[in-house]
C-alpha positions as CSV (number, residue, x, y, z in Angstrom):
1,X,13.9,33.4,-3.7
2,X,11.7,32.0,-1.0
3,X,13.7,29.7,2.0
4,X,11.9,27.2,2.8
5,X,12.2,25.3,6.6
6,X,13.1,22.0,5.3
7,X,15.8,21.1,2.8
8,X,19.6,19.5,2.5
9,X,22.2,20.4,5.1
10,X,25.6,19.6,4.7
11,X,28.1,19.0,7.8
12,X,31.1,21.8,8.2
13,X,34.4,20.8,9.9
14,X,35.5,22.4,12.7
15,X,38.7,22.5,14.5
16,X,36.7,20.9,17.8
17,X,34.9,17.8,15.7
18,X,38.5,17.3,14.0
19,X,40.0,17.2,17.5
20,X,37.5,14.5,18.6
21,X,37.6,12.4,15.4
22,X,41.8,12.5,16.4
23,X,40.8,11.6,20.0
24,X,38.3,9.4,19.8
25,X,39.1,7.2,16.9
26,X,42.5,7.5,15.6
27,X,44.6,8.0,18.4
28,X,43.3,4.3,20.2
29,X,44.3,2.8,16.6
30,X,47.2,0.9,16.3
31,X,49.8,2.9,15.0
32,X,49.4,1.3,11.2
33,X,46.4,1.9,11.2
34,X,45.7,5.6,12.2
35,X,46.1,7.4,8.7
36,X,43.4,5.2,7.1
37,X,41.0,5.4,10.0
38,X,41.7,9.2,10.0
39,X,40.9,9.5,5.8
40,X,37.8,7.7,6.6
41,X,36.6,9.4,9.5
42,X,37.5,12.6,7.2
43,X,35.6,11.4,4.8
44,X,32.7,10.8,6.4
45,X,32.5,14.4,7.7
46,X,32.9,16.0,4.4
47,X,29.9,13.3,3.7
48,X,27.3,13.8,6.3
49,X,24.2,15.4,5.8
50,X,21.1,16.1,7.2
51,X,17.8,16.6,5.4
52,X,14.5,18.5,6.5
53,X,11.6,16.5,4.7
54,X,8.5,18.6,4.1
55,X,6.3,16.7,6.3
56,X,8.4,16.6,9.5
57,X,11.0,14.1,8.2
58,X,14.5,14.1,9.3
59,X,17.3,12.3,7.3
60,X,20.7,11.3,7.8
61,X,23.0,10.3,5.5
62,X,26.7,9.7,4.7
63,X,26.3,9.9,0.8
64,X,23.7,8.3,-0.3
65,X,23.5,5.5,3.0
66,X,21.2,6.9,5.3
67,X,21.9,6.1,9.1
68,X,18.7,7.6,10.3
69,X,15.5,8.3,9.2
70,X,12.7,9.7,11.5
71,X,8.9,11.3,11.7
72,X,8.9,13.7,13.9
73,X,5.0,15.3,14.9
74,X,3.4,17.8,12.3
75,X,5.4,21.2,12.4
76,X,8.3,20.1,15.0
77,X,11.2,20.3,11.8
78,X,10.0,24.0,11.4
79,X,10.4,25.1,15.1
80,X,14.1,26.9,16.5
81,X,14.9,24.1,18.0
82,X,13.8,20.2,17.9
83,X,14.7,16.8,18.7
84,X,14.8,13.6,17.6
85,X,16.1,10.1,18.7
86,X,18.8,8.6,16.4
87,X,19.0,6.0,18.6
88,X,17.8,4.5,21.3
89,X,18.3,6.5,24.3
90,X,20.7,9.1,22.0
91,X,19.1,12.5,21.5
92,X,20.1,15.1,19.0
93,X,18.7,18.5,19.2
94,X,18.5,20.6,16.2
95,X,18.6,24.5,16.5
96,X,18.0,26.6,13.4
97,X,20.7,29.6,13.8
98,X,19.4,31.0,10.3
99,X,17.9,30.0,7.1
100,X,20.9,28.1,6.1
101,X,22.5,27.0,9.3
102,X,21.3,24.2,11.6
103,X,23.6,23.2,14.5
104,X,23.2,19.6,16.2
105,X,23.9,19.0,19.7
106,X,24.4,15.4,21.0
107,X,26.2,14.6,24.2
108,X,29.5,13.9,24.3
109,X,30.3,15.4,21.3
110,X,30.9,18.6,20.0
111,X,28.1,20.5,17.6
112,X,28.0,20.3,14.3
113,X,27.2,23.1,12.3
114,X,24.7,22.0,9.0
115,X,24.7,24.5,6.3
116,X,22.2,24.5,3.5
117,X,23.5,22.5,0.0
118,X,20.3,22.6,-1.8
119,X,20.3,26.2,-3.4
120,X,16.3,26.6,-1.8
């Protein structure tokens, strides 16, 4: 079975992106309020994805709602490590760390490891 560079990624929790979903958005919740705003955040994680479109496409998605969806110059998604604005003035950089592993990088936050969903 051939891997091939572009494909569905899947985001994995970490104990770091688990701390700042606590910090960042539950904690300055009201106090009613925090375990929903938690579940949600939760599920979003479990939810997010990014997908590598052959033809230098770059998806993101919660579900089936994409956030962002960009066209990146011809053979930039196949590369170690690229970019890509998700919005203005908010870079994410992409490194591939293996076939099946991308990690993004945005400031202020910590990375998020992507691993492959789509069986390629």
């Amino acid at each position: 079975m051939t891997t091939l560079p572009y494909g569905r990624f899947r985001a994995v929790s970490s104990p770091e992106l688990l701390d700042f979903i606590e910090r960042t958005f539950v904690l300055p919740a009201p106090e009613g309020a925090r375990d929903q705003l938690r579940q949600e955040a939760l599920d979003e994680l479990t939810a997010a994805e990014l997908e590598l479109v052959a033809g230098d496409q770059v998806v993101s998605r919660v579900g089936e709602q994409v956030f962002v969806q960009v066209q990146l110059p011809s053979g930039r998604t196949q590369a170690a490590t690229f970019t890509f604005e998700k919005a203005p003035g908010v870079v994410v950089r992409i490194e591939r760390q293996g076939p099946d592993l991308l990690v993004a990088f945005q400031p202020g936050k910590p990375a998020i490891e992507f691993r492959r969903i789509d069986g390629r």
